[in-house]
RODREN-928612 format. One line per field, with one value per residue: residue in one letter; x negated, z negated, y of N, C-alpha, C, O, CB in turn. Coordinates in nm, 3 decimals, always signed. Glycine has a CB too. Layout:
resn: (A | ...) $
n_u: (X | ...) $
n_w: (Z | ...) $
n_v: (Y | ...) $
ca_u: (X | ...) $
ca_w: (Z | ...) $
ca_v: (Y | ...) $
c_u: (X | ...) $
c_w: (Z | ...) $
c_v: (Y | ...) $
o_u: (X | ...) $
o_w: (Z | ...) $
o_v: (Y | ...) $
cb_u: (X | ...) $
cb_w: (Z | ...) $
cb_v: (Y | ...) $
This chain:
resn: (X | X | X | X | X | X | X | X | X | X | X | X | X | X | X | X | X | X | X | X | X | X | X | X | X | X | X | X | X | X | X | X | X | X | X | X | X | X | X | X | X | X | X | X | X | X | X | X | X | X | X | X | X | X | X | X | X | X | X | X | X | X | X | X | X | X | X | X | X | X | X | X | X | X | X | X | X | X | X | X | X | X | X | X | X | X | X | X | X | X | X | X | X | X | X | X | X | X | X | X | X | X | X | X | X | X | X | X | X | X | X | X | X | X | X | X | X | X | X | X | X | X | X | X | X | X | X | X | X | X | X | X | X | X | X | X | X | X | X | X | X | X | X | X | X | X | X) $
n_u: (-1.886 | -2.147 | -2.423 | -2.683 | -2.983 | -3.277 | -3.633 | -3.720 | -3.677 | -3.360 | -3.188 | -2.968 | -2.770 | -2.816 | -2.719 | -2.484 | -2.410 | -2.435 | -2.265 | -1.997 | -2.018 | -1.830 | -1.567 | -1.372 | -1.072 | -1.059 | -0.909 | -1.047 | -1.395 | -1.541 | -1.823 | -2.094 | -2.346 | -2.611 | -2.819 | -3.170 | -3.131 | -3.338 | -3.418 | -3.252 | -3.493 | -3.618 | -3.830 | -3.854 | -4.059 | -4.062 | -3.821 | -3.771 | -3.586 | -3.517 | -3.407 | -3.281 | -3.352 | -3.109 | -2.862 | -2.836 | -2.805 | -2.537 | -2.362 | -2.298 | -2.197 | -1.942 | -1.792 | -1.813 | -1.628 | -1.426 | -1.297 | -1.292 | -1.079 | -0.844 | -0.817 | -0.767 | -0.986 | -1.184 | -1.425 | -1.694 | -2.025 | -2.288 | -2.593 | -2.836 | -3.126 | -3.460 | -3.724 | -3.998 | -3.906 | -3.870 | -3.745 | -3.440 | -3.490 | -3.297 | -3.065 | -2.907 | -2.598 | -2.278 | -1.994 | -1.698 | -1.475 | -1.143 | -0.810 | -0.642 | -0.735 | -0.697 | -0.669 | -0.974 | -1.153 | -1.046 | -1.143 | -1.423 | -1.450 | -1.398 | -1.580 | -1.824 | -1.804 | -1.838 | -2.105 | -2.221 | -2.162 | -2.144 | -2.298 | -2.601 | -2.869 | -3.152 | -3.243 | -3.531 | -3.667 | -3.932 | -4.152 | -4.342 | -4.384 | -4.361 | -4.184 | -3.841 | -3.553 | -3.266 | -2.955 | -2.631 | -2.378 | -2.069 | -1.839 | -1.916 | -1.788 | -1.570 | -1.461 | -1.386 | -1.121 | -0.942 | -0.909) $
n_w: (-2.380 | -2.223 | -2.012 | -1.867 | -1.713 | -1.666 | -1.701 | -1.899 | -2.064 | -2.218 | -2.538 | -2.534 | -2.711 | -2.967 | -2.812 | -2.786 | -3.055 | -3.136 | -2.967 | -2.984 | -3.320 | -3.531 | -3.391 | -3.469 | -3.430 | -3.222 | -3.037 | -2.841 | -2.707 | -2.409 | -2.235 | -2.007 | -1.898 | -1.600 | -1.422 | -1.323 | -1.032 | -0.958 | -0.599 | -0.373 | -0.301 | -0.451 | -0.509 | -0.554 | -0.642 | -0.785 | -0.801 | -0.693 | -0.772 | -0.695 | -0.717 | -0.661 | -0.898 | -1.102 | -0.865 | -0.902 | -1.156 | -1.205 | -1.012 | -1.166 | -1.377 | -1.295 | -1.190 | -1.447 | -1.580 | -1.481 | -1.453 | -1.756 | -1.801 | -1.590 | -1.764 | -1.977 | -2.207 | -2.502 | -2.507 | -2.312 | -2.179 | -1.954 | -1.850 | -1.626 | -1.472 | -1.316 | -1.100 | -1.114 | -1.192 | -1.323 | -1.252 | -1.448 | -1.621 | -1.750 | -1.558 | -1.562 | -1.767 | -1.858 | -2.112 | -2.189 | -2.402 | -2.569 | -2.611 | -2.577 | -2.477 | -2.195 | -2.012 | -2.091 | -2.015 | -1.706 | -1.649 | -1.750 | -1.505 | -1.285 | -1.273 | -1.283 | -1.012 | -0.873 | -0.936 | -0.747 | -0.523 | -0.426 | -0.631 | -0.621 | -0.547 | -0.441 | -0.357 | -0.365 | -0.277 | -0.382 | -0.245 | -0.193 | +0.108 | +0.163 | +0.190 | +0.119 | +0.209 | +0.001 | +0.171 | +0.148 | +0.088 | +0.163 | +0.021 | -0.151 | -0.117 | +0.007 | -0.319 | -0.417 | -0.281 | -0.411 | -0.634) $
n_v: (-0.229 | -0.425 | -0.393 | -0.514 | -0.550 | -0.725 | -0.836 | -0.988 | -1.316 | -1.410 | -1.520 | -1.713 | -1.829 | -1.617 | -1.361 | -1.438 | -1.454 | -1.232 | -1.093 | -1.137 | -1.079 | -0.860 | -0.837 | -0.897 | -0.930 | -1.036 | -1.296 | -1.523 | -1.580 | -1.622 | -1.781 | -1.787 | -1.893 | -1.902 | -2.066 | -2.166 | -2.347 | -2.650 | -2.752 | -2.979 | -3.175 | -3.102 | -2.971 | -2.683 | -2.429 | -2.190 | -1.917 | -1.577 | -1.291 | -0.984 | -0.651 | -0.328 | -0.074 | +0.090 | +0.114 | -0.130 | -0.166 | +0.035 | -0.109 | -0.323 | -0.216 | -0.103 | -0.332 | -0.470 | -0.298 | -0.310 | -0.561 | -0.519 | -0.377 | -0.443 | -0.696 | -0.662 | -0.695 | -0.701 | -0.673 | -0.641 | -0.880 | -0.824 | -0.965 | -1.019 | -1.131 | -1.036 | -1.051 | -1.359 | -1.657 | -2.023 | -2.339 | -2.449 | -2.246 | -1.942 | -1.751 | -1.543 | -1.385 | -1.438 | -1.289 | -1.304 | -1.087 | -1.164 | -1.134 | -1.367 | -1.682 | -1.736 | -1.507 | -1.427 | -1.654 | -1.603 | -1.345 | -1.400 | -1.579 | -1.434 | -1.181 | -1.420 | -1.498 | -1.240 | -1.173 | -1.330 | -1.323 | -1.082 | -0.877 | -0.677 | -0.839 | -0.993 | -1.291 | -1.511 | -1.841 | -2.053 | -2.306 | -2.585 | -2.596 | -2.317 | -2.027 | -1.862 | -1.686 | -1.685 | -1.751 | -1.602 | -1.822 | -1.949 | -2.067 | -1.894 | -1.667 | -1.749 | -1.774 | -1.524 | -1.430 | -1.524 | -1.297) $
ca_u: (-1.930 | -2.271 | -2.500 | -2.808 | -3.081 | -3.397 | -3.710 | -3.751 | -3.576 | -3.297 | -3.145 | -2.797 | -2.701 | -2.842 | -2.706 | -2.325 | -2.353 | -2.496 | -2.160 | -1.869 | -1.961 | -1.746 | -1.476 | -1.219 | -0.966 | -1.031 | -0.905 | -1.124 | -1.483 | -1.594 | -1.946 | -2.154 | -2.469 | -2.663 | -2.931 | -3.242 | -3.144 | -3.398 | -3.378 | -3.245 | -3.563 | -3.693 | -3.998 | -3.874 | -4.171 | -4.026 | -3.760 | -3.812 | -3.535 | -3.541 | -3.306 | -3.300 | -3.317 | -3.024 | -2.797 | -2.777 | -2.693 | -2.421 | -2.262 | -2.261 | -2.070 | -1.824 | -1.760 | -1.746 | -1.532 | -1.315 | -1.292 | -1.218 | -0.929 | -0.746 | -0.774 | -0.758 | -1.115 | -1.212 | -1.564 | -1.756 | -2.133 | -2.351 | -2.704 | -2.903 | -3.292 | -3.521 | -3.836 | -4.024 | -3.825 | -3.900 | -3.622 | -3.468 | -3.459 | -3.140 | -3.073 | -2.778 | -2.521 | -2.174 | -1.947 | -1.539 | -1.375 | -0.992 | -0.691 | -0.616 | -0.831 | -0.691 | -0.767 | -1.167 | -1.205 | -1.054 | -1.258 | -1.574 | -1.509 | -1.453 | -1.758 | -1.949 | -1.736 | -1.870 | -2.228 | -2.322 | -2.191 | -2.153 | -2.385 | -2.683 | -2.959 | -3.203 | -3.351 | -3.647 | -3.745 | -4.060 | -4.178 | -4.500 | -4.364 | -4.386 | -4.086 | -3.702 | -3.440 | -3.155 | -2.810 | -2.504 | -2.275 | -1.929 | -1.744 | -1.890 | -1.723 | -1.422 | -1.364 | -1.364 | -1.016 | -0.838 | -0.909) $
ca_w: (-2.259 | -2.201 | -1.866 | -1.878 | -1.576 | -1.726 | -1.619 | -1.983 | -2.077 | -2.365 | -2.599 | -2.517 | -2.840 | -3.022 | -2.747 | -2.769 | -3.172 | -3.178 | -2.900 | -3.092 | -3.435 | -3.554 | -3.297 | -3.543 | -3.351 | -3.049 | -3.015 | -2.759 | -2.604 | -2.335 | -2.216 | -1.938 | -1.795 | -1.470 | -1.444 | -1.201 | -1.002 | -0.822 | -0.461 | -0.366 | -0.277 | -0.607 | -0.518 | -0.649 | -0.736 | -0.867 | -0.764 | -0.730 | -0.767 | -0.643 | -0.690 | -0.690 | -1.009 | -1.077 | -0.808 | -0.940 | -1.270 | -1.107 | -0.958 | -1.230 | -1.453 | -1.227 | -1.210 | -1.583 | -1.634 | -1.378 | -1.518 | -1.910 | -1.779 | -1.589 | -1.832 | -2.131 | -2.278 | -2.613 | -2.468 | -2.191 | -2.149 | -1.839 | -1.847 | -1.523 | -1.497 | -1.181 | -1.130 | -1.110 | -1.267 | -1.262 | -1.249 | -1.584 | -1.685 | -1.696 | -1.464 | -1.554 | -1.858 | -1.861 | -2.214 | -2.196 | -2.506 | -2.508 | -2.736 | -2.537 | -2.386 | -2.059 | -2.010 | -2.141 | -1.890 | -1.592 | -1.684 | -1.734 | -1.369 | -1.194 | -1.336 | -1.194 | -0.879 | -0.803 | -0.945 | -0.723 | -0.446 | -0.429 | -0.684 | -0.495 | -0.586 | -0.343 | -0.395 | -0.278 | -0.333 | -0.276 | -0.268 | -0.124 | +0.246 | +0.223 | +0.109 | +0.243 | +0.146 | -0.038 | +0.222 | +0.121 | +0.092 | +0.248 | -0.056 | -0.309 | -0.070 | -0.061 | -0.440 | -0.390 | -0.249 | -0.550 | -0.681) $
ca_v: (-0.296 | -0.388 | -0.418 | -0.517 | -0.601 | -0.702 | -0.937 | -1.107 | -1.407 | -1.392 | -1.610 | -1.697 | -1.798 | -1.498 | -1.277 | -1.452 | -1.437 | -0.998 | -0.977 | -1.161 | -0.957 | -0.743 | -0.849 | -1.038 | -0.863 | -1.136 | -1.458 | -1.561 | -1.589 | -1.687 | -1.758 | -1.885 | -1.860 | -1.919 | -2.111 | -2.175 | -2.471 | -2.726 | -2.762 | -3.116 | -3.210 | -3.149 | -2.896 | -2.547 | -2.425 | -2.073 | -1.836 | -1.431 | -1.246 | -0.850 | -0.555 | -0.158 | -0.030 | +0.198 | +0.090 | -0.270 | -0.135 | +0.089 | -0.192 | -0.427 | -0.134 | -0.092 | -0.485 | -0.498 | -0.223 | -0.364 | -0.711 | -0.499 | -0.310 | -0.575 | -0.824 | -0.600 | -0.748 | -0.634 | -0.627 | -0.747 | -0.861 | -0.883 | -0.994 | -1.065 | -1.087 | -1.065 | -1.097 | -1.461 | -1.790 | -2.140 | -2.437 | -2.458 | -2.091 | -1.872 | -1.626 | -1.490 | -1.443 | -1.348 | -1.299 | -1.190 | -1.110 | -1.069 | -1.135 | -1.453 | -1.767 | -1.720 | -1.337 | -1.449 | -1.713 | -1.523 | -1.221 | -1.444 | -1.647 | -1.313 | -1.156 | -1.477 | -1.504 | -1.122 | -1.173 | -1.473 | -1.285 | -0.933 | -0.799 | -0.627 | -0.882 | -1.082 | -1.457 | -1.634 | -1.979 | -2.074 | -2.441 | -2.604 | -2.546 | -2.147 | -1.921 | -1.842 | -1.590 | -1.728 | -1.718 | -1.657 | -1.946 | -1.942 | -2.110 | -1.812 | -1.544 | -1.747 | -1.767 | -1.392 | -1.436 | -1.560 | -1.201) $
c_u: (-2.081 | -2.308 | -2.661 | -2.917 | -3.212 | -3.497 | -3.719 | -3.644 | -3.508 | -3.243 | -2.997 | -2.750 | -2.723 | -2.753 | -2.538 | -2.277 | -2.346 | -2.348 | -2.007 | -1.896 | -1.903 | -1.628 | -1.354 | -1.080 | -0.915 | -1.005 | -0.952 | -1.251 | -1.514 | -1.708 | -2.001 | -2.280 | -2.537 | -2.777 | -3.021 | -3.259 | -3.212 | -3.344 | -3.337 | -3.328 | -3.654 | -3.827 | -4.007 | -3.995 | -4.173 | -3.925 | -3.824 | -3.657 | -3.545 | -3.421 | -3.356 | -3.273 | -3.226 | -2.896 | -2.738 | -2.698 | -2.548 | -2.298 | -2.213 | -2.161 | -1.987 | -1.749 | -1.718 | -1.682 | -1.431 | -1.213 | -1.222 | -1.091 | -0.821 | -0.711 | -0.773 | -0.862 | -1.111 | -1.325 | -1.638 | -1.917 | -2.183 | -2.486 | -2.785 | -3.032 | -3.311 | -3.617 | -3.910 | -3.991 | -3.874 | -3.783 | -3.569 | -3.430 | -3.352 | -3.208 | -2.999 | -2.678 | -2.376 | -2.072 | -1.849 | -1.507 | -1.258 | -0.910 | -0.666 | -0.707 | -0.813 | -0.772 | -0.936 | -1.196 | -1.164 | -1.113 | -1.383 | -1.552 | -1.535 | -1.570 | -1.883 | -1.940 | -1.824 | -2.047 | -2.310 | -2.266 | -2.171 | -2.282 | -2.527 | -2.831 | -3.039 | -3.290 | -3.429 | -3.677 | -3.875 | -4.136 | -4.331 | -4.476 | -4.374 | -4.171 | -3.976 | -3.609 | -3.361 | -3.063 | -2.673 | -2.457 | -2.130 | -1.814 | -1.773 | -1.828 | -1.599 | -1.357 | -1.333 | -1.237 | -0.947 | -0.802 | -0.849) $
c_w: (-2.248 | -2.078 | -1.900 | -1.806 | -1.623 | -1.629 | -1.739 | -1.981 | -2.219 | -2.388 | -2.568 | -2.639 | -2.926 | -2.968 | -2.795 | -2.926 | -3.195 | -3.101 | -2.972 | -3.225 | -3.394 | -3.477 | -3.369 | -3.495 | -3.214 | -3.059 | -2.969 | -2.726 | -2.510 | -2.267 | -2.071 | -1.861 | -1.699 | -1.466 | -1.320 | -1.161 | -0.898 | -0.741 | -0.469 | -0.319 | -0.399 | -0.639 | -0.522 | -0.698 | -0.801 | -0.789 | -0.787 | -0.684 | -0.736 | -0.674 | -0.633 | -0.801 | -0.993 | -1.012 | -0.863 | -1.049 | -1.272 | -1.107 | -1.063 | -1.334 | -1.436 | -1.225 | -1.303 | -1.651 | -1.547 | -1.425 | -1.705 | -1.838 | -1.747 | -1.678 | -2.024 | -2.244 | -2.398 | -2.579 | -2.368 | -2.192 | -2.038 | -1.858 | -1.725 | -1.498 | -1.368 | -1.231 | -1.102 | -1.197 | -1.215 | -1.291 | -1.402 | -1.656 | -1.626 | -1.645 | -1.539 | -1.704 | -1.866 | -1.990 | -2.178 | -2.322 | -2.543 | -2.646 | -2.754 | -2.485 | -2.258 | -1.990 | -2.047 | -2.036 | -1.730 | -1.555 | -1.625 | -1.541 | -1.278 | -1.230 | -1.245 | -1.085 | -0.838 | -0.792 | -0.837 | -0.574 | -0.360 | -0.515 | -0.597 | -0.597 | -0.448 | -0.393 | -0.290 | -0.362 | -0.264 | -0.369 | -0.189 | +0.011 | +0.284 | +0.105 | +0.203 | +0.152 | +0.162 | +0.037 | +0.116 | +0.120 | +0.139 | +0.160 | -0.201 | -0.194 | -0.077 | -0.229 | -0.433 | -0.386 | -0.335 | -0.672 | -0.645) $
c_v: (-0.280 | -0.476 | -0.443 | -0.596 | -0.614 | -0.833 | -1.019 | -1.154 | -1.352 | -1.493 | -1.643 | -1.755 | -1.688 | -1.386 | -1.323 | -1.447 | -1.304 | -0.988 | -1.045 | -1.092 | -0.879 | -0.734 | -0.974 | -0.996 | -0.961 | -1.251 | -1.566 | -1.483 | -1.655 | -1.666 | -1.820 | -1.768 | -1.928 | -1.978 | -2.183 | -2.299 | -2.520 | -2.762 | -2.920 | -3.222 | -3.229 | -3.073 | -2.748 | -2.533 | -2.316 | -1.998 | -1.674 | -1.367 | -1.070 | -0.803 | -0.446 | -0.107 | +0.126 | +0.199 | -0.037 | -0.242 | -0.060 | -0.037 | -0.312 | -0.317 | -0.160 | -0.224 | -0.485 | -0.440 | -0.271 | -0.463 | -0.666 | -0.483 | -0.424 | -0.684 | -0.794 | -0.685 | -0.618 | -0.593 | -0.710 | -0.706 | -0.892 | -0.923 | -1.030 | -1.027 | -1.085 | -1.044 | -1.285 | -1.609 | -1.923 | -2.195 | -2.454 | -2.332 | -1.990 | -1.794 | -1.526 | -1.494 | -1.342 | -1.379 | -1.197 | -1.194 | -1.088 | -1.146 | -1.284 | -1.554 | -1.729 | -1.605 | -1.379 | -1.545 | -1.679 | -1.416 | -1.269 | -1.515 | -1.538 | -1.236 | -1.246 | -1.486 | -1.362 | -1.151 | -1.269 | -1.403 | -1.142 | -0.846 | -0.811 | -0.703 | -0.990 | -1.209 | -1.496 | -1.728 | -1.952 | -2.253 | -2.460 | -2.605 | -2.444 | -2.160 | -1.904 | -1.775 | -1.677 | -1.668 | -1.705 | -1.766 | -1.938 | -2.001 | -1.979 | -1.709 | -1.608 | -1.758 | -1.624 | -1.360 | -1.418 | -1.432 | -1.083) $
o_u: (-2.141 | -2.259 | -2.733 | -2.938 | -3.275 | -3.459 | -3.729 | -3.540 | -3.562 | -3.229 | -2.917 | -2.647 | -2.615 | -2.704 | -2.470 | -2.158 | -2.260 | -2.281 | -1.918 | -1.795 | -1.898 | -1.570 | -1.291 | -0.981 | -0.814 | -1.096 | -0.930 | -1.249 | -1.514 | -1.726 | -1.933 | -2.296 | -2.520 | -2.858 | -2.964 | -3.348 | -3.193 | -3.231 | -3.382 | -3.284 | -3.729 | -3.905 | -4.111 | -4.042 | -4.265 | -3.950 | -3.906 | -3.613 | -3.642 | -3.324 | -3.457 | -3.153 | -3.247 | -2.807 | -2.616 | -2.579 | -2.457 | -2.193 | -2.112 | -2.047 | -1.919 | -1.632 | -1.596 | -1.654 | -1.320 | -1.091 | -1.143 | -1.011 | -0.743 | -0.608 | -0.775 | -0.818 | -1.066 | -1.352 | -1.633 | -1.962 | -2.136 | -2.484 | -2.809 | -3.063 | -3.220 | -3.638 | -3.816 | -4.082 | -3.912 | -3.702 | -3.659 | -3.343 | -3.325 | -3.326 | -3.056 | -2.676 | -2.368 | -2.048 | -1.864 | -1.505 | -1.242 | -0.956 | -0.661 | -0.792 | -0.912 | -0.883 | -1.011 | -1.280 | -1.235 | -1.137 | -1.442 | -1.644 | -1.637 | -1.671 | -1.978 | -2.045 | -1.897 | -2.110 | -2.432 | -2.345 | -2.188 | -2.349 | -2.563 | -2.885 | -2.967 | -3.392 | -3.407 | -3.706 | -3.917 | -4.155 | -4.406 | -4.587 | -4.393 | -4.100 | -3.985 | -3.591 | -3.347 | -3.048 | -2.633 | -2.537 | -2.127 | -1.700 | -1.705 | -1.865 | -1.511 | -1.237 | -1.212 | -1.200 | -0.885 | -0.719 | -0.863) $
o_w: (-2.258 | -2.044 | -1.965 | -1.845 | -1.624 | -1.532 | -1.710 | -1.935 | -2.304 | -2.299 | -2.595 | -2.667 | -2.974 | -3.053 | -2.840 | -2.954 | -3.269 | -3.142 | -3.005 | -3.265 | -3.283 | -3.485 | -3.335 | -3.544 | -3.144 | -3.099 | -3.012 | -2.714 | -2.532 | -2.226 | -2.026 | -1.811 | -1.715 | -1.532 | -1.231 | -1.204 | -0.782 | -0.755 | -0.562 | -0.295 | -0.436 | -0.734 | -0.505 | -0.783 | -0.883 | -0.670 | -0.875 | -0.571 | -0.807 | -0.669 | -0.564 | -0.818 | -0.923 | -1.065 | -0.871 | -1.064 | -1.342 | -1.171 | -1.046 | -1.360 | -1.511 | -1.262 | -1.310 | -1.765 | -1.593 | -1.434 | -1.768 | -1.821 | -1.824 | -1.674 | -2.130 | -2.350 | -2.396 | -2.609 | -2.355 | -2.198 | -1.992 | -1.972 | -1.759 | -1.499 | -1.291 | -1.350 | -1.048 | -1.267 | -1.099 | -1.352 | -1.485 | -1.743 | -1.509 | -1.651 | -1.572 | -1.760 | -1.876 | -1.996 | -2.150 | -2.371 | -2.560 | -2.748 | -2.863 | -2.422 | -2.199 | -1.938 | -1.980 | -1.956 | -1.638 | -1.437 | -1.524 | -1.462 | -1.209 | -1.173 | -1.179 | -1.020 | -0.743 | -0.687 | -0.838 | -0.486 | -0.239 | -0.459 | -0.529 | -0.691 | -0.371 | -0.461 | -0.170 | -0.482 | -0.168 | -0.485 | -0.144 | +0.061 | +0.404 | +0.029 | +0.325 | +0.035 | +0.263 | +0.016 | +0.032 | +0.181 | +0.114 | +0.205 | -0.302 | -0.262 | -0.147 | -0.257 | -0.451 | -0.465 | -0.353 | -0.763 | -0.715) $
o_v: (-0.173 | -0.583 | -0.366 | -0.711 | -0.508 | -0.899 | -1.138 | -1.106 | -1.281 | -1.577 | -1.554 | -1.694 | -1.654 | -1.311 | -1.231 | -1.439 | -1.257 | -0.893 | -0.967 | -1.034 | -0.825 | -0.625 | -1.075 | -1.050 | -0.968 | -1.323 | -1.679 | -1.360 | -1.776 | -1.551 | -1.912 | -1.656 | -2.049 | -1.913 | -2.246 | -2.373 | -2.485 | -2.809 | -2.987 | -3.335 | -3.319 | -3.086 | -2.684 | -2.608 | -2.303 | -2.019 | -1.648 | -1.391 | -1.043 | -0.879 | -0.449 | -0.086 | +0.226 | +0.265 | -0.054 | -0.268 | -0.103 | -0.051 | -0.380 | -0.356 | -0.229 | -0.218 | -0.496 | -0.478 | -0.242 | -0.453 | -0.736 | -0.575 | -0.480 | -0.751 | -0.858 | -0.730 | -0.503 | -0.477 | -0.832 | -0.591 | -0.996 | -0.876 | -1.146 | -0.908 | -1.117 | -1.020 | -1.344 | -1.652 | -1.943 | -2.125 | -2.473 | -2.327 | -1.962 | -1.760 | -1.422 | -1.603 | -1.219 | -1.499 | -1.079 | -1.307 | -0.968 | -1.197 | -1.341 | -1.490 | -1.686 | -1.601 | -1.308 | -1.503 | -1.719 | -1.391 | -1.232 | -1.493 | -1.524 | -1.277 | -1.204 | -1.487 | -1.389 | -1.153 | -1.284 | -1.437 | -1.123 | -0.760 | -0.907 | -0.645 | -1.054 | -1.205 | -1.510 | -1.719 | -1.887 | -2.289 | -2.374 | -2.620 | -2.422 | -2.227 | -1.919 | -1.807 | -1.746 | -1.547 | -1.785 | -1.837 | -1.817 | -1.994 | -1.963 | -1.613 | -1.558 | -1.751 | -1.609 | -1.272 | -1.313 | -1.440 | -0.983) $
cb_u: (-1.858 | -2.359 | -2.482 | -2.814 | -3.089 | -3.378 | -3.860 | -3.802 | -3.633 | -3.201 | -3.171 | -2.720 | -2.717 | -2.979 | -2.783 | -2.274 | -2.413 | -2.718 | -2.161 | -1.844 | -2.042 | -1.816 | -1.563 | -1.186 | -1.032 | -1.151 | -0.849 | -1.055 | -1.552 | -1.528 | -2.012 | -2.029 | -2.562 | -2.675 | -2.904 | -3.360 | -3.049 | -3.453 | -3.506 | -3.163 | -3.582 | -3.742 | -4.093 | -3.788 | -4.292 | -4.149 | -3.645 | -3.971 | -3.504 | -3.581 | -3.235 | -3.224 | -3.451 | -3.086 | -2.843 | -2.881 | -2.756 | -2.495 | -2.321 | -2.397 | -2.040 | -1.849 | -1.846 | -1.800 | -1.555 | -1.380 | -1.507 | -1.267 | -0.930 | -0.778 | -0.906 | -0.580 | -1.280 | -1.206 | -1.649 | -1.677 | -2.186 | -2.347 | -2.703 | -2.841 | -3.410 | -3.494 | -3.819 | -4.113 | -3.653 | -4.019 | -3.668 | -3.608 | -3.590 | -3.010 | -3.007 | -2.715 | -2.612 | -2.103 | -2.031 | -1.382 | -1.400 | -0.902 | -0.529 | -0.549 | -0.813 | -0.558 | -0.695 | -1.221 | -1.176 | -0.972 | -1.289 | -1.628 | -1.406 | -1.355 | -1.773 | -1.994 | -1.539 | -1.813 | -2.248 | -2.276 | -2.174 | -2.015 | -2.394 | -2.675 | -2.908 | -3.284 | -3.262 | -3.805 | -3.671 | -4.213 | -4.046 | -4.587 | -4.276 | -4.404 | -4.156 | -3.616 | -3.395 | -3.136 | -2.779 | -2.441 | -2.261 | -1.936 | -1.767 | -2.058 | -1.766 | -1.366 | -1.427 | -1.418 | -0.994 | -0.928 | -0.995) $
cb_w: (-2.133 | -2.326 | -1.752 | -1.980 | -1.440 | -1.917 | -1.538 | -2.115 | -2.077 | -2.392 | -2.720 | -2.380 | -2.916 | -3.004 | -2.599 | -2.684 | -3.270 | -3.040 | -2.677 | -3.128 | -3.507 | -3.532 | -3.148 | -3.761 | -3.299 | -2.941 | -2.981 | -2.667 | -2.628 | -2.281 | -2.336 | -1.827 | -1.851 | -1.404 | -1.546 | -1.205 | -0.995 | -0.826 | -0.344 | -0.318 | -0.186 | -0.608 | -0.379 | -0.771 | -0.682 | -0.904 | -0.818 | -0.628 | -0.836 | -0.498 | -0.797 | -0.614 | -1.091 | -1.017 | -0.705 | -0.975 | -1.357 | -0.926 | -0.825 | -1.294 | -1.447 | -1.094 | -1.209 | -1.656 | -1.640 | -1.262 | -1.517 | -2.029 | -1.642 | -1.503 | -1.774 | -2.190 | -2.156 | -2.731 | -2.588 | -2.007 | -2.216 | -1.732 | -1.921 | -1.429 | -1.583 | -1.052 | -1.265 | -1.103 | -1.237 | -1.300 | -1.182 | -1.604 | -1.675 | -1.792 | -1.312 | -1.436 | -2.000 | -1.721 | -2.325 | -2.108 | -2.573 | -2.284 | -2.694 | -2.483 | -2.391 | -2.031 | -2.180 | -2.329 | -1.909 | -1.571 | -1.857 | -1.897 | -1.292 | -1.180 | -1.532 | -1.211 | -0.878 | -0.896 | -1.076 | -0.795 | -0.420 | -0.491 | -0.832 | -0.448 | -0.719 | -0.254 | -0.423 | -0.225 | -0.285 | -0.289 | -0.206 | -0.160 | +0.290 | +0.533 | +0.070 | +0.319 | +0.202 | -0.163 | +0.325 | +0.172 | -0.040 | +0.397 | -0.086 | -0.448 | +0.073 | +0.002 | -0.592 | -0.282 | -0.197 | -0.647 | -0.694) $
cb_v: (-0.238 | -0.404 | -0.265 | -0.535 | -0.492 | -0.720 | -0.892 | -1.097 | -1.566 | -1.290 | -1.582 | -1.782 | -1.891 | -1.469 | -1.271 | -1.613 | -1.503 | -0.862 | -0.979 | -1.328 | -0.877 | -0.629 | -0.894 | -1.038 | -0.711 | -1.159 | -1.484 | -1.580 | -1.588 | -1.708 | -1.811 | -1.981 | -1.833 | -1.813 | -2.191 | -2.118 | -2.512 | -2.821 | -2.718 | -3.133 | -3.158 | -3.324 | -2.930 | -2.539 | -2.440 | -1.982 | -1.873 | -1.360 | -1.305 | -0.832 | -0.518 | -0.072 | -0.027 | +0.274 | +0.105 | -0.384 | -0.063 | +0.117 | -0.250 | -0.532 | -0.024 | -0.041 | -0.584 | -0.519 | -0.073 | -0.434 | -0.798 | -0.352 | -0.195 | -0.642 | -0.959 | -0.619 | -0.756 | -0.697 | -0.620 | -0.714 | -0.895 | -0.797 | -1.068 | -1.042 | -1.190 | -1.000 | -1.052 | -1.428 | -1.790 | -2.214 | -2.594 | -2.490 | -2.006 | -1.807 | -1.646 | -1.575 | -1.457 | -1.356 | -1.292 | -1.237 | -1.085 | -1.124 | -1.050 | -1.419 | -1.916 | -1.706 | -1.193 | -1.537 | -1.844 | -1.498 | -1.189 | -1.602 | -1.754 | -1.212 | -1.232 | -1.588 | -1.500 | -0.969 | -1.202 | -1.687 | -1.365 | -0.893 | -0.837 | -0.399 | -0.939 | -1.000 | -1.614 | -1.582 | -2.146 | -1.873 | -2.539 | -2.747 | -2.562 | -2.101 | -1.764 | -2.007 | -1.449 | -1.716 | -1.836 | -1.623 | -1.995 | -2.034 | -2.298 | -1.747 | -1.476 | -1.861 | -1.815 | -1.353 | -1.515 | -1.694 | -1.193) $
């Protein structure tokens, strides 16, 4: 299992070929990553993401050991940057690996289901009007449910 909270960008194909070696044991991956989407206005002019170092990593463990056990993953990756992003550039990357497809894509949605709104991270946009903390949303707490 790996966690990892950084500010540079990474490769997501590099990153999803280094975590399937050596895993001929799995039947399945599954992948997806997050990515910094323009406002519907169209004038993103960068995101800043914030944590607590230490705590975030904490919590994303615990998530992705959560997400192995139940779904009996061969291995699970997290990836999540902060720091300053423009439109375009991932945020985020999550990789299940399990015996089965199913188990790898219920793994990987809960993983993003938690990350988008539980994991202890804060957003700002900021456009040519000034700046505003990213709300919650009321449809990522209800996928929550389904868990």
């Amino acid at each position: 299992m790996t966690v990892r909270v950084q500010e540079a960008a990474f490769d997501l194909g590099a990153e999803a070929n280094s975590f399937a070696a050596g895993h001929s044991d799995m039947g399945a991956m599954v992948t997806f990553a997050g990515i910094v989407r323009d406002l519907a206005q169209g004038d993103l002019d960068r995101m800043v993401i914030e944590h607590y170092p230490g705590m975030t990593e904490r919590a994303l463990e615990k998530i992705a050991g959560e997400a192995k056990d139940r779904w009996g993953l061969g291995d699970v990756l997290v990836i999540h940057r902060y720091g300053e992003m423009a439109p375009g550039e991932q945020i985020m990357m999550v990789a299940a690996l399990a015996p089965h497809r199913k188990d790898a894509f219920e793994a990987a949605e809960f993983l993003m289901d938690y990350l988008k709104s539980r994991a202890p991270f804060w957003k700002k946009e900021f456009t040519s009007d000034g700046a505003d903390w990213v709300a919650s949303k009321a449809e990522d707490e209800d996928a929550l449910t389904r868990w």
